[in-house]
Residue, then its C-alpha position, 0 to 999 in steps of 0.5 A: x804850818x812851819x815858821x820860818x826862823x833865821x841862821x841868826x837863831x843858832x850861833x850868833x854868840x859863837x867864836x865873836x871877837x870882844x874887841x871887834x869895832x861892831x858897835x850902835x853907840x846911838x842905841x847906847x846913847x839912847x839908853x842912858x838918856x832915858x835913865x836905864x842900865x843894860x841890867x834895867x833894860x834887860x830886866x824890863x825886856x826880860x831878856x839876859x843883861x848878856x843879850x843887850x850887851x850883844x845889841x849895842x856891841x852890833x853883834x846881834x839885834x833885837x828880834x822882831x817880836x821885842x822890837x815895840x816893847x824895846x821902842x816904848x822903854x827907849x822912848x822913840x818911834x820904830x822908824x827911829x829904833x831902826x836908826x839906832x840899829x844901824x851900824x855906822x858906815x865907818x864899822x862897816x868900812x872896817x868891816x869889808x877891808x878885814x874880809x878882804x885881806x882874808x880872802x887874799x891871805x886866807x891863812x891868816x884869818x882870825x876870829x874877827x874875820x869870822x865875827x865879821x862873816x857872822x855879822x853878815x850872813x845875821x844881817x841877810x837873816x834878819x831880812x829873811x822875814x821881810x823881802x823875797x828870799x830870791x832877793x837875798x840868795x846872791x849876796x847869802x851865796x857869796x857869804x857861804x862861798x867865802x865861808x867855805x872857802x875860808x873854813x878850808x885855809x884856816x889855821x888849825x885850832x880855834x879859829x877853823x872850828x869857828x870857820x866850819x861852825x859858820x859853814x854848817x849855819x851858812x849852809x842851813x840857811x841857803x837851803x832855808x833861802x832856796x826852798x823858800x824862793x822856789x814856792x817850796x818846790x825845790x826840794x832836793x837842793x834844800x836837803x842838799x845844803x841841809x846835808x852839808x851842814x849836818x855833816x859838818x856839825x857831826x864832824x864838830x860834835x856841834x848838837x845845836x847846828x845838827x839839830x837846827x840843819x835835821x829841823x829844816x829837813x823835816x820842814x821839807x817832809x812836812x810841808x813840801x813833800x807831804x811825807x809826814x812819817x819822815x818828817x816826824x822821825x827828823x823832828x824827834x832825831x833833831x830835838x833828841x840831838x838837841x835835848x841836852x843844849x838847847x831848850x828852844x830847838x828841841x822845843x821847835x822841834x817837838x812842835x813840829x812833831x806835834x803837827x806831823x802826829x796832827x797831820x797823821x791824825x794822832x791825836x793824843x800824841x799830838x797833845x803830848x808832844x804839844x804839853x812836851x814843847x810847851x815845857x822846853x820853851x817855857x825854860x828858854x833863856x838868853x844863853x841858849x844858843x838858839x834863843x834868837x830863834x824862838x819868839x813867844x808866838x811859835x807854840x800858837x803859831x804850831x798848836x793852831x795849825x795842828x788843831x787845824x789839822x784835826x778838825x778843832x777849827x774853833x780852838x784852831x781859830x783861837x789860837x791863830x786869831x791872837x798869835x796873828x794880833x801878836x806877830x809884828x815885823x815877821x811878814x812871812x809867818x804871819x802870812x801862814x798864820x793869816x792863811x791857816x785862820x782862814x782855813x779854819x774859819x772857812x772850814x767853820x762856815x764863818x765866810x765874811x771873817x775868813x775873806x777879811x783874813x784871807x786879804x791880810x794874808x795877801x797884802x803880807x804876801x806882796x812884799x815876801x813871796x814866802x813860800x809858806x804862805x803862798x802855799x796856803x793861801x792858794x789852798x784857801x783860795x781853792x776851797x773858797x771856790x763854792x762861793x765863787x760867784x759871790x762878789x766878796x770872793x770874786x775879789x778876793x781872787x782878784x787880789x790873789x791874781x794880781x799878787x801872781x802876776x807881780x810875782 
């Protein structure tokens, strides 16, 4: 099933202010105190120097998937890498005086205003993986708001593109946020959002925040209206939109391909828009645009759902067993992991190990709600019922029980 990404993926590198006082000198303390440059740490992370560079400025931070290599060369625990991540109350204070002033004289807004309203909506993208989207809709709503608002005053020229670029991401990730608050239902307000970013991305002639905005469209076929054609045609239009900017969403994108064919029961054409995904985000790089959207588990994350989907449970089960012992701090994903191995173990006959994935998914679900993974879960819950009056079962159900009711 799809893996949810946040806005933080497609522009945070966009229109940011070099002298904006966004900085975590604890990170770049803690660096030089253990004897590394930005180019060893990079190097060892295998990332672009360029990309550290935006972490210790507070510009972007380290994806979940980096964050225990980051804390082994560094030296401390995860509890104490999170401190250094923090930006210091001072920044922020800047931070929201600078916001104001430009709500109150919106025509002069310049680029550190809009390296500041990038800075927020990453910050609530970082979040996405780890609380409840309901939790974040209000304060994600403002941001769009201001954003929007602000796109409509601002100076002709450089800052109110950089303006409209935010509007067009603020707009994907509500629609991220709805969708996934409402279980995946409310499909039509997400394609809403999803289409104001992608008329304004047209207008700008910006392929990355088209092809991300198409991308989440085709989510909504796939997995929410169960449309698989139309899901397939937005996944091909979003990565022949982005095929010539970035390598990582046109691999996203040929992934999902892949599994609408697997959905479809295409199998050989699923294989290839696999070997075709795989060969896009095997040339993915820290300068590409969208590289804070990929993460190494997002081809077995998809190749194990699509195998699921044609019946292969075991090379499924494969796939999903390891990328589930890979996924750390991404609680949303890894709860659609856990559910599809569970499917693919329960469609195996290997209950016993299907009932212990099947609880991981859970205790993953209590603290997001994702709507993903909720989804699936439930579908796992219904095909354990012929074995519904085995005790293993009964509190497997139990479980799933108590998360609905504390919903």
């Amino acid at each position: 099933m799809t893996c949810d990404a946040s806005l933080s993926g497609i522009t945070t590198n966009r229109g940011e202010n070099r002298s904006m006082a966004l900085k975590r000198h604890g990170l770049m303390r803690r660096r030089r105190a253990v004897g590394l440059t930005q180019e060893r740490l990079a190097e060892a992370l295998r990332v672009e120097r360029s990309t550290v560079a935006r972490w210790e400025s507070g510009k972007t931070s380290p994806q979940p998937w980096i964050r225990p290599r980051l804390s082994e060369l560094l030296q401390v625990s995860a509890e104490e890498l999170s401190e250094l991540l923090v930006v210091s109350s001072a920044d922020k204070q800047h931070l929201t005086e600078r916001t104001q002033y430009a709500m109150r004289y919106p025509s002069r807004v310049d680029l550190a205003a809009v390296a500041e309203l990038r800075y927020g909506m990453q910050s609530l993208g970082e979040r996405y993986d780890r609380m409840p989207s309901a939790a974040l809709l209000a304060h994600a709503g403002e941001h769009a708001s201001r954003g929007a608002f602000l796109a409509g005053e601002a100076p002709a020229g450089r800052v109110q593109r950089e303006m409209r670029v935010l509007q067009a991401d603020a707009a994907t990730f509500m629609g991220q946020l709805v969708w996934d608050a409402s279980q995946r239902r409310d499909h039509a307000t997400a394609r809403s959002y999803y289409a104001q970013s992608v008329e304004v991305a047209r207008h700008l002639r910006d392929p990355n925040a088209e092809g991300h905005a198409l991308l989440r469209t085709s989510y909504v076929a796939l997995y929410g209206a169960g449309d698989y054609r139309e899901g397939l045609e937005l996944a091909l239009q979003a990565a022949r939109t982005a095929r010539h900017t970035s390598h990582v969403l046109t691999g996203l994108a040929m992934l999902h391909a892949a599994e609408a064919h697997a959905y479809l029961g295409e199998a050989r054409e699923c294989e290839r828009a696999l070997a075709g995904a795989e060969k896009h985000l095997e040339q993915a790089h820290g300068s590409d645009a969208a590289h804070d959207l990929f993460s190494p588990t997002h081809f077995g994350r998809l190749a194990g759902s699509c195998y699921l989907s044609l019946t292969d449970y075991r090379k499924a089960e494969q796939l999903l067993t390891q990328t589930a012992a890979e996924l750390h701090d991404r609680r949303k994903s890894r709860a659609i992991v856990l559910g599809n191995l569970t499917l693919a173990r329960i469609r195996h006959g290997d209950l016993d190990a299907a009932l212990t994935s099947f609880s991981d998914a859970v205790n993953e679900l209590h603290g997001t709600r994702g709507g993903g993974g909720m989804n699936i879960v439930f579908r796992a819950a219904r095909e354990l019922r012929p074995w519904r009056n085995e005790p293993a079962v009964q509190e497997a159900q139990d479980r799933l029980m108590a998360l609905m009711e504390a919903t």
